[in-house]
PDB file of N, H, CA, C and O in Angstrom:
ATOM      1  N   UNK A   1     -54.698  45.910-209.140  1.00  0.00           N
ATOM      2  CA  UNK A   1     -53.434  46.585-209.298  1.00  0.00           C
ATOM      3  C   UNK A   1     -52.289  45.699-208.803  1.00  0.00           C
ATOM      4  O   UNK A   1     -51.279  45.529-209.487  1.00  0.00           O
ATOM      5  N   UNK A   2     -52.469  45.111-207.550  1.00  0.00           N
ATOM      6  H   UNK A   2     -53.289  45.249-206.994  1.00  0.00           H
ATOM      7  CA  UNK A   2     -51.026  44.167-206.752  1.00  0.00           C
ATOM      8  C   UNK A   2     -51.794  43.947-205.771  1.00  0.00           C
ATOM      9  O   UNK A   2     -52.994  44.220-205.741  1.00  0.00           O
ATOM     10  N   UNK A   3     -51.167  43.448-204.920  1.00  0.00           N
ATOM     11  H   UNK A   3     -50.192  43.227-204.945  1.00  0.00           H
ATOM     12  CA  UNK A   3     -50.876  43.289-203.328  1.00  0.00           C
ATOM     13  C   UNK A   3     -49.623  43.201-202.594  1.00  0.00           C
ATOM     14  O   UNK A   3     -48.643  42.969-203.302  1.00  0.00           O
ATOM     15  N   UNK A   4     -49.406  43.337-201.279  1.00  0.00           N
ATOM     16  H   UNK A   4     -50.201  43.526-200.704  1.00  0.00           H
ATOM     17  CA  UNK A   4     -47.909  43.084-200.964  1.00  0.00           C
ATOM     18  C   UNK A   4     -48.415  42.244-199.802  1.00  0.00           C
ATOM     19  O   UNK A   4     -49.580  41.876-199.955  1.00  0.00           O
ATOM     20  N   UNK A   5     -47.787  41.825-198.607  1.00  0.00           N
ATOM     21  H   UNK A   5     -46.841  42.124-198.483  1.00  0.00           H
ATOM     22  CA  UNK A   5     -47.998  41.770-197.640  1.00  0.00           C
ATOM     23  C   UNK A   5     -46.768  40.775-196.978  1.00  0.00           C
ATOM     24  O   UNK A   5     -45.887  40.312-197.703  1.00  0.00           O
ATOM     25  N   UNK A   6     -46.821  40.524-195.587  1.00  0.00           N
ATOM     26  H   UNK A   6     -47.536  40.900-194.998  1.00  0.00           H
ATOM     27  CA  UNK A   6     -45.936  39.905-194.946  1.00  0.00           C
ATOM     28  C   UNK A   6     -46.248  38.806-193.902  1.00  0.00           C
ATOM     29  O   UNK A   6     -47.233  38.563-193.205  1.00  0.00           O
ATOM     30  N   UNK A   7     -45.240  38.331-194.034  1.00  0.00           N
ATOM     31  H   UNK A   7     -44.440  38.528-194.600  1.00  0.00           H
ATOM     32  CA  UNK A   7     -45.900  37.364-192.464  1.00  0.00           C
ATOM     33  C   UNK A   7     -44.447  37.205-191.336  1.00  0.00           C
ATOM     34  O   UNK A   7     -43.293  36.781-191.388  1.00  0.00           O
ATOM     35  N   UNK A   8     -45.247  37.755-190.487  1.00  0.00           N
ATOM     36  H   UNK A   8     -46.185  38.100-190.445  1.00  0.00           H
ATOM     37  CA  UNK A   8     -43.987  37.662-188.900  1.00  0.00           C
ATOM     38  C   UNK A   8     -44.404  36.246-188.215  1.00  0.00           C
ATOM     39  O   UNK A   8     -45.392  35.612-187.845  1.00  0.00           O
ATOM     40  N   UNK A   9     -42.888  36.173-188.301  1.00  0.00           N
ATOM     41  H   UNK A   9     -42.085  36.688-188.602  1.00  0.00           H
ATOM     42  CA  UNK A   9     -42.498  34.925-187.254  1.00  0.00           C
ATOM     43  C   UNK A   9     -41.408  35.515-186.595  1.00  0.00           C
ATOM     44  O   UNK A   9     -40.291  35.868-186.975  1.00  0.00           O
ATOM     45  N   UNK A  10     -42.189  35.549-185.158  1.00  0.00           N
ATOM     46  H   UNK A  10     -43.096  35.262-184.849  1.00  0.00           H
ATOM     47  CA  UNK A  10     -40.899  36.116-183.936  1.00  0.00           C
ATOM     48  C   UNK A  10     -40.419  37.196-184.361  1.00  0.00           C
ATOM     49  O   UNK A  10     -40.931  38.315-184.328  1.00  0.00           O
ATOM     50  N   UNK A  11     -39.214  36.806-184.856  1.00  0.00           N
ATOM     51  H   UNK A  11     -38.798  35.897-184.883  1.00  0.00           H
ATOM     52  CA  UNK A  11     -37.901  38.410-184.879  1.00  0.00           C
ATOM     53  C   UNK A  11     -37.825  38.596-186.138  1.00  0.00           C
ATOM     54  O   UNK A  11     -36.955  39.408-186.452  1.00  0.00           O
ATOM     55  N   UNK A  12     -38.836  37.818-187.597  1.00  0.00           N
ATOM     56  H   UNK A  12     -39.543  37.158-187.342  1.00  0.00           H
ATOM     57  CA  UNK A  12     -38.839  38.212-188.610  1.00  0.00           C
ATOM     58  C   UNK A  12     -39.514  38.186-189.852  1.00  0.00           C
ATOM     59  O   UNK A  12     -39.672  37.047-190.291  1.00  0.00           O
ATOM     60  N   UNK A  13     -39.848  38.878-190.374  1.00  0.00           N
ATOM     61  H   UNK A  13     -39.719  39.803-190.017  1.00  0.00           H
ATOM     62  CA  UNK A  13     -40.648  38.856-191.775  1.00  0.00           C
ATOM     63  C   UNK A  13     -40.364  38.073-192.906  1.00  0.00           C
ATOM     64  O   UNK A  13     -39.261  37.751-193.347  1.00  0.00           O
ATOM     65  N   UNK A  14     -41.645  37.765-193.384  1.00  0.00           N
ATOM     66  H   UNK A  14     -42.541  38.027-193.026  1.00  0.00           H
ATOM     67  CA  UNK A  14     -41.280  37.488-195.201  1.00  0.00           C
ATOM     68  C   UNK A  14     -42.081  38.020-195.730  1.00  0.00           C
ATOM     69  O   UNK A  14     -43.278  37.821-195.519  1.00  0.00           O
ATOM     70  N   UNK A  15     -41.691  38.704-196.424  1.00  0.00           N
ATOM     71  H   UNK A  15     -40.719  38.865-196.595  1.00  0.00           H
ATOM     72  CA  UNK A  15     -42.203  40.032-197.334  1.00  0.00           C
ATOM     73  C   UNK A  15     -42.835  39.247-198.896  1.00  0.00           C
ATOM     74  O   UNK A  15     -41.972  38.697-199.579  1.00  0.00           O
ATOM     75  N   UNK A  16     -43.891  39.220-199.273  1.00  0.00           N
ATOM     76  H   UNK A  16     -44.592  39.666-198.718  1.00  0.00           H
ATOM     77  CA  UNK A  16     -44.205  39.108-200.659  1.00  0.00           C
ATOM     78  C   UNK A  16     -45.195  40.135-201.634  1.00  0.00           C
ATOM     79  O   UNK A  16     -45.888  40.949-201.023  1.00  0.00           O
ATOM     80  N   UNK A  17     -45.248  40.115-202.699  1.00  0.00           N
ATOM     81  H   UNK A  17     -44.685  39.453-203.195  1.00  0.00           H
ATOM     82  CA  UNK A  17     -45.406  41.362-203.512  1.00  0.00           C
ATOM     83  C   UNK A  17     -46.011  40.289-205.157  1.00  0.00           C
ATOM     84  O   UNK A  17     -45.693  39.125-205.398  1.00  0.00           O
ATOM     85  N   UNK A  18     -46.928  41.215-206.021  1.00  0.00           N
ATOM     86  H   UNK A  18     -47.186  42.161-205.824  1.00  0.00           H
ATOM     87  CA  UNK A  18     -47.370  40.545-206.730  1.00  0.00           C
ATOM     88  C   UNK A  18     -47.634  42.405-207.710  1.00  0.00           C
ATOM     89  O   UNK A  18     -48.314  43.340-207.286  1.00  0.00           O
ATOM     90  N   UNK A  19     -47.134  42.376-208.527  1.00  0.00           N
ATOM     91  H   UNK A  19     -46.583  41.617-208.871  1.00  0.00           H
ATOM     92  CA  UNK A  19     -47.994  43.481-209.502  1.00  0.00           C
ATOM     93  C   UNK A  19     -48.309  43.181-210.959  1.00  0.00           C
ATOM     94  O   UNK A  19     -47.733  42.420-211.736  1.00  0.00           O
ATOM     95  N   UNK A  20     -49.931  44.388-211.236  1.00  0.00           N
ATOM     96  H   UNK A  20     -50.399  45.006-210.605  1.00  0.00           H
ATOM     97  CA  UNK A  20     -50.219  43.546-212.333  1.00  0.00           C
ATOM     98  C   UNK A  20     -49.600  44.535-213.537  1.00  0.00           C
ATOM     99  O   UNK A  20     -49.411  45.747-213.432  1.00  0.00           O
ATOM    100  N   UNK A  21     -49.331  43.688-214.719  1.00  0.00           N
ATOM    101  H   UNK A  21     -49.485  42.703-214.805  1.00  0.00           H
ATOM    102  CA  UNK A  21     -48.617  44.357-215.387  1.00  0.00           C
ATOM    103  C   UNK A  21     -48.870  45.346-216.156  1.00  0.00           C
ATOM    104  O   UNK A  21     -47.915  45.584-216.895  1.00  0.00           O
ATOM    105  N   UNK A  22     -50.235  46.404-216.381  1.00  0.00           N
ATOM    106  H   UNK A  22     -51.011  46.210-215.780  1.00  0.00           H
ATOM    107  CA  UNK A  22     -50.033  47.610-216.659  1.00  0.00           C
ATOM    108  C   UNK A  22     -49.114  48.076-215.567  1.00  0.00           C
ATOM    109  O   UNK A  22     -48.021  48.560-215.859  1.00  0.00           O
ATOM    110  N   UNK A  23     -49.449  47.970-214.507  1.00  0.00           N
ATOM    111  H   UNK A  23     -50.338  47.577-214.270  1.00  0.00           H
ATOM    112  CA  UNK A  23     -48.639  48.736-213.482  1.00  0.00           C
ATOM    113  C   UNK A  23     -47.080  48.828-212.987  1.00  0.00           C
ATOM    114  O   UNK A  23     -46.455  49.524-212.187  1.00  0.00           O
ATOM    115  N   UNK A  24     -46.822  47.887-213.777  1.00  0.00           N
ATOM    116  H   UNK A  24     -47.330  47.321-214.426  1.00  0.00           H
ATOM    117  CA  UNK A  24     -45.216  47.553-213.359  1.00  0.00           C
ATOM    118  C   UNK A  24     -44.197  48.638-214.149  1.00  0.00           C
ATOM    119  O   UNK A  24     -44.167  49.117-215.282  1.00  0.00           O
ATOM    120  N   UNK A  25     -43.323  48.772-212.848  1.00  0.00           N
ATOM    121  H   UNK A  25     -43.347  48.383-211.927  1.00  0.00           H
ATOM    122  CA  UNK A  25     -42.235  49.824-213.798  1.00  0.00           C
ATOM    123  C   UNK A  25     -42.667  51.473-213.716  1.00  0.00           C
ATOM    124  O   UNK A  25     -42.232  52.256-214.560  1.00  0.00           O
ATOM    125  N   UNK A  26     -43.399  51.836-212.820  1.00  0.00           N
ATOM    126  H   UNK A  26     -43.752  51.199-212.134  1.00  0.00           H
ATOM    127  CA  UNK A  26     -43.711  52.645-212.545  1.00  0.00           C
ATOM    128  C   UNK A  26     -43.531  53.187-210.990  1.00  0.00           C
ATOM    129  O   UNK A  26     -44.158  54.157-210.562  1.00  0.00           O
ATOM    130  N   UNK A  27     -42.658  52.481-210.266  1.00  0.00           N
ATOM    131  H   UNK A  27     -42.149  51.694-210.613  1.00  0.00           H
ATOM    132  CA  UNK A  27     -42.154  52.459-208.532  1.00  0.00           C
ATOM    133  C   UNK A  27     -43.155  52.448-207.746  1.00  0.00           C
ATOM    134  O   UNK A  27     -42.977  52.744-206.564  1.00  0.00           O
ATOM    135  N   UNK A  28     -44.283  52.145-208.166  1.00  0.00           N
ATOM    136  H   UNK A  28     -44.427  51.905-209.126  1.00  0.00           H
ATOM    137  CA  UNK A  28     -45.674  52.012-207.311  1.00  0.00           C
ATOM    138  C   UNK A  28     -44.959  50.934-206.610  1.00  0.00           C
ATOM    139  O   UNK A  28     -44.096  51.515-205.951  1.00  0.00           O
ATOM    140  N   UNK A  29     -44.880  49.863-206.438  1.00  0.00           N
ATOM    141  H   UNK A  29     -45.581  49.391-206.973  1.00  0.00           H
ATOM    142  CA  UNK A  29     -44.245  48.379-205.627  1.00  0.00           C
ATOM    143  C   UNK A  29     -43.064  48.567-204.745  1.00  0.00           C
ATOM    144  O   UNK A  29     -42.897  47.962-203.686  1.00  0.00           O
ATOM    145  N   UNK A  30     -42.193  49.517-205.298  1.00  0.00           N
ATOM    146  H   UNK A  30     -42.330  50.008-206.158  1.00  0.00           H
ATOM    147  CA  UNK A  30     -40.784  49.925-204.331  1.00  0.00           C
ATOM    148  C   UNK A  30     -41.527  51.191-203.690  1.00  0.00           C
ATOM    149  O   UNK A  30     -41.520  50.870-202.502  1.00  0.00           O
ATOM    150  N   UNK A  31     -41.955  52.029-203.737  1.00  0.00           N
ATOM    151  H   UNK A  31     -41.960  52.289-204.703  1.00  0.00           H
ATOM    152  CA  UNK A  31     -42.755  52.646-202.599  1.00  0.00           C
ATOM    153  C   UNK A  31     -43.466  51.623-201.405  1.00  0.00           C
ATOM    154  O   UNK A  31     -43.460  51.815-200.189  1.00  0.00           O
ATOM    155  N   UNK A  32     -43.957  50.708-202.006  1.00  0.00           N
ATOM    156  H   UNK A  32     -43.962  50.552-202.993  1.00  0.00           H
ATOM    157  CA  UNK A  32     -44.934  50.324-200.986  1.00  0.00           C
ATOM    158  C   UNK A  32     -44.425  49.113-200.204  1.00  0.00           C
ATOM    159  O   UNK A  32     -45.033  48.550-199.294  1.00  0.00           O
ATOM    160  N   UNK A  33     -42.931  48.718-200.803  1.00  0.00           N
ATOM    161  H   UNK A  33     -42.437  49.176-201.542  1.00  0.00           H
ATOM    162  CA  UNK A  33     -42.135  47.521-199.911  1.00  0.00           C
ATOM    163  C   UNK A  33     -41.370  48.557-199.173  1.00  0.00           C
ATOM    164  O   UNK A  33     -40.986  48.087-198.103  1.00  0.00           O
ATOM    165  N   UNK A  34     -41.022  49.727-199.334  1.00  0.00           N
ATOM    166  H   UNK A  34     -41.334  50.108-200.204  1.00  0.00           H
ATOM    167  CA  UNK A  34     -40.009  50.688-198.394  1.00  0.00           C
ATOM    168  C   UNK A  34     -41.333  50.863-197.085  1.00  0.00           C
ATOM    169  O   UNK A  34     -41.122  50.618-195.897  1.00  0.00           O
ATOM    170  N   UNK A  35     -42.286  51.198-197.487  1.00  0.00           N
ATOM    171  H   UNK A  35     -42.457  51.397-198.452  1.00  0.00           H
ATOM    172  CA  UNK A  35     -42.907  51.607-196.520  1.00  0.00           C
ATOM    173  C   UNK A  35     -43.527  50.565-195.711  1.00  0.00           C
ATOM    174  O   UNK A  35     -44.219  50.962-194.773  1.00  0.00           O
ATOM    175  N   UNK A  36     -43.409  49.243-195.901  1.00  0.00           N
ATOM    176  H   UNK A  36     -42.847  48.920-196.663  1.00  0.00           H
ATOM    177  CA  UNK A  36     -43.697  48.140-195.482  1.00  0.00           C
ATOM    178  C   UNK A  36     -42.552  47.533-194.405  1.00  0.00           C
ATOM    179  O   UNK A  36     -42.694  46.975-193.316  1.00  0.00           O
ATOM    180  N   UNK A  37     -40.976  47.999-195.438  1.00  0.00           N
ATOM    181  H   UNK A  37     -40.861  48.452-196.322  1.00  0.00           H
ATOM    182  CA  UNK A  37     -40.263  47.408-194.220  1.00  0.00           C
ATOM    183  C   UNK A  37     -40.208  48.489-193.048  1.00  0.00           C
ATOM    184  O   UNK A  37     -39.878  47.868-192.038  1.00  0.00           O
ATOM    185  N   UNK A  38     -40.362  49.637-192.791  1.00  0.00           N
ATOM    186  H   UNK A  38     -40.630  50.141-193.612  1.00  0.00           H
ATOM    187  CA  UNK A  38     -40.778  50.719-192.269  1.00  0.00           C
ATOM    188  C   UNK A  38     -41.191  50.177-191.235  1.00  0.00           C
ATOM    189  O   UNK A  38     -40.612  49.996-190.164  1.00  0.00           O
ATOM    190  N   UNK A  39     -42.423  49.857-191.628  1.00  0.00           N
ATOM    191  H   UNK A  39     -42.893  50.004-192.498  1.00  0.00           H
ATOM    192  CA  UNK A  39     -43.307  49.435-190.376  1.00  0.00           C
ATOM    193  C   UNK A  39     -43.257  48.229-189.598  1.00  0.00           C
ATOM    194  O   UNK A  39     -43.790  48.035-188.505  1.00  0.00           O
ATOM    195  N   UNK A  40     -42.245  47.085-190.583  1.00  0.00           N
ATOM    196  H   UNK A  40     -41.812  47.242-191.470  1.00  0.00           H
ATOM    197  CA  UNK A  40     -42.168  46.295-189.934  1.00  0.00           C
ATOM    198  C   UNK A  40     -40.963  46.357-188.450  1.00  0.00           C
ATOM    199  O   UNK A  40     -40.976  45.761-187.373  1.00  0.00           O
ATOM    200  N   UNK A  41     -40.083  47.292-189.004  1.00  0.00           N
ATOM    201  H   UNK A  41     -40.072  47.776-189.879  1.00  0.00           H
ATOM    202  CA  UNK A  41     -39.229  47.260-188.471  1.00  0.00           C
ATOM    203  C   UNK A  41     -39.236  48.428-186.570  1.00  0.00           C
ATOM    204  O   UNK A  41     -38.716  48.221-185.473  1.00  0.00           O
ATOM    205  N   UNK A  42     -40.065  49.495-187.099  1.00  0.00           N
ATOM    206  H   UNK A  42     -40.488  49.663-187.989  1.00  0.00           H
ATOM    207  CA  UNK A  42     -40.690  49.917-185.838  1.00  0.00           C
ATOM    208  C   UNK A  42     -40.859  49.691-184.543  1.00  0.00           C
ATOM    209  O   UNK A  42     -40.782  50.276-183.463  1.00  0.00           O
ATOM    210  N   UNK A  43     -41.304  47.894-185.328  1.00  0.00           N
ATOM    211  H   UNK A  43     -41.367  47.419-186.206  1.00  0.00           H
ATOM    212  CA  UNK A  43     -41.305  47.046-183.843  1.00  0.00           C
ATOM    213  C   UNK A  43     -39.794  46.530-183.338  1.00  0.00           C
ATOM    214  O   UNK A  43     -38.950  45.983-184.047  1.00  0.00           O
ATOM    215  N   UNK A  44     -39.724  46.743-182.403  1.00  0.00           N
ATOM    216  H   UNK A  44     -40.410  47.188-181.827  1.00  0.00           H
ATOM    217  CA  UNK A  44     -37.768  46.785-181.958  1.00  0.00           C
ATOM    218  C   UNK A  44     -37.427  45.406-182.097  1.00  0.00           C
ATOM    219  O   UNK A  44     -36.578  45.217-182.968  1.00  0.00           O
ATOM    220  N   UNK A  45     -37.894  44.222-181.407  1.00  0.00           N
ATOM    221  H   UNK A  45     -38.583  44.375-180.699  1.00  0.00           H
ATOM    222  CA  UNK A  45     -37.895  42.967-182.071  1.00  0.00           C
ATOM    223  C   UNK A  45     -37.321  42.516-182.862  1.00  0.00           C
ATOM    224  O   UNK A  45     -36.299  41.833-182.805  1.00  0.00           O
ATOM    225  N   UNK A  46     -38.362  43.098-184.327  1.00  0.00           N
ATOM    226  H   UNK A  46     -39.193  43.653-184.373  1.00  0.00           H
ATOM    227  CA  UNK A  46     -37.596  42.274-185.423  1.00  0.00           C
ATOM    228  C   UNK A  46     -36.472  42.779-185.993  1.00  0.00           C
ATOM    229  O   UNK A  46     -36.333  44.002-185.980  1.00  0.00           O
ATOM    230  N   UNK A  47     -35.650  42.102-186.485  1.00  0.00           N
ATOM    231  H   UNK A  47     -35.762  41.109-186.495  1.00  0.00           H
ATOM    232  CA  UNK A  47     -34.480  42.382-187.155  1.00  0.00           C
ATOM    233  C   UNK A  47     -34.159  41.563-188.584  1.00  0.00           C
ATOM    234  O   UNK A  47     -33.110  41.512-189.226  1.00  0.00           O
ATOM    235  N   UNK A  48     -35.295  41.022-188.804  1.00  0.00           N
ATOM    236  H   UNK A  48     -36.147  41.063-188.283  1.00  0.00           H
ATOM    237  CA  UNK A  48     -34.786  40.147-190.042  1.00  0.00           C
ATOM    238  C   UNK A  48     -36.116  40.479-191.071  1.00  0.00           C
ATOM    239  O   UNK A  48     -37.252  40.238-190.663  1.00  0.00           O
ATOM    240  N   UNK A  49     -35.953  40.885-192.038  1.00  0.00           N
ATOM    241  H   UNK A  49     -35.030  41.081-192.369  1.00  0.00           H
ATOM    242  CA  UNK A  49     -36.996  41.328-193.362  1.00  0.00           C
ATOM    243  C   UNK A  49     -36.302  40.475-194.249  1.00  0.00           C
ATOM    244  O   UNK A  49     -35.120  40.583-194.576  1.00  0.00           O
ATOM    245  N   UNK A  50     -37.333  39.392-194.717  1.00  0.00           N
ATOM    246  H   UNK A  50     -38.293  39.305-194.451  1.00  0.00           H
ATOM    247  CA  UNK A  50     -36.649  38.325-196.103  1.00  0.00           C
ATOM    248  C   UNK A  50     -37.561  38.331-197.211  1.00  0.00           C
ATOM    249  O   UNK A  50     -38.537  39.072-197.327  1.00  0.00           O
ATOM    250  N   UNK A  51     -37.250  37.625-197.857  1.00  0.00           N
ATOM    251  H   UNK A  51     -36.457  37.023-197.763  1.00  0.00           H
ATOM    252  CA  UNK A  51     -38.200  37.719-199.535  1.00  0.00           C
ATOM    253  C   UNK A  51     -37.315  36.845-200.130  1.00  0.00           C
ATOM    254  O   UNK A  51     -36.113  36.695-199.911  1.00  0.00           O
ATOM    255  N   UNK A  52     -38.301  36.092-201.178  1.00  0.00           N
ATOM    256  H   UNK A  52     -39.277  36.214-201.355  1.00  0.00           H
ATOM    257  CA  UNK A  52     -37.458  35.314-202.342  1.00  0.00           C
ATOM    258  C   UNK A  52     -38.383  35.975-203.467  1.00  0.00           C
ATOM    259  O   UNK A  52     -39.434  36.596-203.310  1.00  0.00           O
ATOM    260  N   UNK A  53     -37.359  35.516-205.229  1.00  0.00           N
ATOM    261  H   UNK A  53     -36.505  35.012-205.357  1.00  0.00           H
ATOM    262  CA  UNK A  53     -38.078  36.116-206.070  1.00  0.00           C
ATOM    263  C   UNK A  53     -37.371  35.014-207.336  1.00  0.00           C
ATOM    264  O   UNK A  53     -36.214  34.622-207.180  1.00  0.00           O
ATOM    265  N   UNK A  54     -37.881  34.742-208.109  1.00  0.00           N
ATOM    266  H   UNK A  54     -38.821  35.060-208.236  1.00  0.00           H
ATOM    267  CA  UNK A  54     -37.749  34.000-209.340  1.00  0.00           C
ATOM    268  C   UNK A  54     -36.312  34.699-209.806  1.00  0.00           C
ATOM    269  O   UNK A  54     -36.260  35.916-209.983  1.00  0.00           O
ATOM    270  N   UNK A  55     -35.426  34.048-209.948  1.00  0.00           N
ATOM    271  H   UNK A  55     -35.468  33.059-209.804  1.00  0.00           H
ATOM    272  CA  UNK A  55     -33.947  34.094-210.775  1.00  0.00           C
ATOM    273  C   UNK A  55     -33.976  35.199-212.069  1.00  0.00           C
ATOM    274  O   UNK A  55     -33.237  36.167-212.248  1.00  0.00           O
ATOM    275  N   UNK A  56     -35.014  34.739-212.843  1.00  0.00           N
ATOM    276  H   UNK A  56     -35.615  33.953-212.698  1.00  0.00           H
ATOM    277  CA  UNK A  56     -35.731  35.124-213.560  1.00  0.00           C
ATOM    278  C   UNK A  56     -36.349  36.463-213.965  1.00  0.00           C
ATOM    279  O   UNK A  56     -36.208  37.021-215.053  1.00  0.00           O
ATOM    280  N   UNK A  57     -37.120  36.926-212.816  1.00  0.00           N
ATOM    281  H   UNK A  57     -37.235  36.472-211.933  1.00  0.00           H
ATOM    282  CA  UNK A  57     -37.980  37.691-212.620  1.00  0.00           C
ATOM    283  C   UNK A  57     -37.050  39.055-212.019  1.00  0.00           C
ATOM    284  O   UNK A  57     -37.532  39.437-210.953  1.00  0.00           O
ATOM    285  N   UNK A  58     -35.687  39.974-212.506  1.00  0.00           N
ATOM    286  H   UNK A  58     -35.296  39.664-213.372  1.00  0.00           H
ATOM    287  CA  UNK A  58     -35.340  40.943-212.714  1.00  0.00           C
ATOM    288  C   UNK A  58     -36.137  42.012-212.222  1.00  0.00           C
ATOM    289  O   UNK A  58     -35.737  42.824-211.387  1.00  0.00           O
ATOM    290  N   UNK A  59     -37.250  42.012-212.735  1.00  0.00           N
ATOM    291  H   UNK A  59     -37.575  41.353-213.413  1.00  0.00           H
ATOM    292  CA  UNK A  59     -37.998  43.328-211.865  1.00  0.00           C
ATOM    293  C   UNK A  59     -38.366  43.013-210.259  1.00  0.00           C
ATOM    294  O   UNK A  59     -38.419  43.978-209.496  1.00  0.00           O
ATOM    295  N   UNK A  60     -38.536  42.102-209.913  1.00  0.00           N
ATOM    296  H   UNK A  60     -38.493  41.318-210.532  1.00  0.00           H
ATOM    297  CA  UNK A  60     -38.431  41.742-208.825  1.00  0.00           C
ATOM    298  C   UNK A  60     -37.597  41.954-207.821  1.00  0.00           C
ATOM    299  O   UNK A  60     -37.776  42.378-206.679  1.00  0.00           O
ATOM    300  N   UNK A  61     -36.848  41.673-208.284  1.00  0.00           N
ATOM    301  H   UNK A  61     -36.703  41.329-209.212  1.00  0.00           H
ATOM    302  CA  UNK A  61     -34.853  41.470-207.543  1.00  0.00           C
ATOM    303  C   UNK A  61     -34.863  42.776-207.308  1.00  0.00           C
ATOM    304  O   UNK A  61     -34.642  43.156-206.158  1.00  0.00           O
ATOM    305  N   UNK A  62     -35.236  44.153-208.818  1.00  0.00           N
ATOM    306  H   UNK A  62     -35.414  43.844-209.752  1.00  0.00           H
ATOM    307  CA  UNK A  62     -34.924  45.125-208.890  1.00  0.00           C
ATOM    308  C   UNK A  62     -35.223  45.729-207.965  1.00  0.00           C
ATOM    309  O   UNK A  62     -34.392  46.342-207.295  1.00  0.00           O
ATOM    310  N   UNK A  63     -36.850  45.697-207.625  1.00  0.00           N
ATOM    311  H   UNK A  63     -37.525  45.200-208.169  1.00  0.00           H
ATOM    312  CA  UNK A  63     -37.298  46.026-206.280  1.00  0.00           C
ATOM    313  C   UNK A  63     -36.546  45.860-205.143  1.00  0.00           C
ATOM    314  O   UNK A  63     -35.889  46.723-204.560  1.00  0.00           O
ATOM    315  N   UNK A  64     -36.716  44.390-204.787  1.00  0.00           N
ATOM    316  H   UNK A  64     -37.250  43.689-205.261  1.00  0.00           H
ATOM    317  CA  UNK A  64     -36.130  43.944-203.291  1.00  0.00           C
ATOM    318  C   UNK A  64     -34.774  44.748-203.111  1.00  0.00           C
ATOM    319  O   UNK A  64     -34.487  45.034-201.949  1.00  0.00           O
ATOM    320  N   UNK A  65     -33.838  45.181-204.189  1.00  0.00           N
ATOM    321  H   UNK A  65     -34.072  44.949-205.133  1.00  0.00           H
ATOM    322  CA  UNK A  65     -32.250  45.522-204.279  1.00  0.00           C
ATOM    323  C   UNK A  65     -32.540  47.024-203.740  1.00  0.00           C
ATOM    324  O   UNK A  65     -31.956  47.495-202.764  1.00  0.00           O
ATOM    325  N   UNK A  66     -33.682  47.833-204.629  1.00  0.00           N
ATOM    326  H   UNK A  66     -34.156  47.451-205.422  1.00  0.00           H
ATOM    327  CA  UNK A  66     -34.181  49.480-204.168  1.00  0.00           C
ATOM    328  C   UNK A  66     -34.745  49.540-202.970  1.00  0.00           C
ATOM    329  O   UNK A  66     -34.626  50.635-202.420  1.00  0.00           O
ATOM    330  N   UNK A  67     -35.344  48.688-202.361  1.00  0.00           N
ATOM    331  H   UNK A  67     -35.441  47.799-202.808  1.00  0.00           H
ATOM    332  CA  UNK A  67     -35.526  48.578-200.897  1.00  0.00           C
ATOM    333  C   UNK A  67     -34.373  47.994-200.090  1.00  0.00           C
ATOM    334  O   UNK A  67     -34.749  47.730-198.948  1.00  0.00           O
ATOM    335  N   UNK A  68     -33.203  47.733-200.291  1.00  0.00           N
ATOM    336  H   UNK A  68     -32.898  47.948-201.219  1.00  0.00           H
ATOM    337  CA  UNK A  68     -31.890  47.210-199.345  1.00  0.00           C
ATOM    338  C   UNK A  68     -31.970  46.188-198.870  1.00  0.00           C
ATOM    339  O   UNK A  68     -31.643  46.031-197.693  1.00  0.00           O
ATOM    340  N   UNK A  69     -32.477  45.065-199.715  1.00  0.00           N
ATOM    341  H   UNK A  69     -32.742  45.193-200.670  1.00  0.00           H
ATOM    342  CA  UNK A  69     -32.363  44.304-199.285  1.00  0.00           C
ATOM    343  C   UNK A  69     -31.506  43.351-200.240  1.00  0.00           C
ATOM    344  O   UNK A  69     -31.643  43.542-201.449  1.00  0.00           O
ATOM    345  N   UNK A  70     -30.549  42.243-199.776  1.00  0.00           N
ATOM    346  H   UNK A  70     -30.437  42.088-198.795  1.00  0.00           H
ATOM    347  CA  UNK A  70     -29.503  41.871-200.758  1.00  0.00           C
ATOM    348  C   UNK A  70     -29.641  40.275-200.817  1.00  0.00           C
ATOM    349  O   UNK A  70     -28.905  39.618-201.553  1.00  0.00           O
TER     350      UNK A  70
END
């Protein structure tokens, strides 16, 4: 179906995400990056959640933008 996952360094995340394409476009992926930065953020610490995404790749962006991130 996907995966998401993150990696912390110190005070901050990098968030990455992969879905397969029956599944895309269906908010399965923006559910599961909201609830990801959620948890990352819990921890009082961090303050920085990042991600990059292909110029390109629109559904991507679309995500990262529905989760608040800019």
């Amino acid at each position: 179906m996907g995966m998401i996952g993150a990696v912390i360094d110190g005070f901050k995340a990098e968030v990455s995400f992969v879905m397969a394409g029956p599944y895309q476009n269906k908010g399965y992926m923006t559910e599961a990056l909201k609830a990801l930065i959620e948890i990352i953020f819990r921890n009082r610490s961090m303050y920085r959640v990042w991600g990059t995404c292909d110029v390109n790749n629109e559904a991507s962006a679309k995500v990262m933008i529905k989760c608040g991130m800019r």
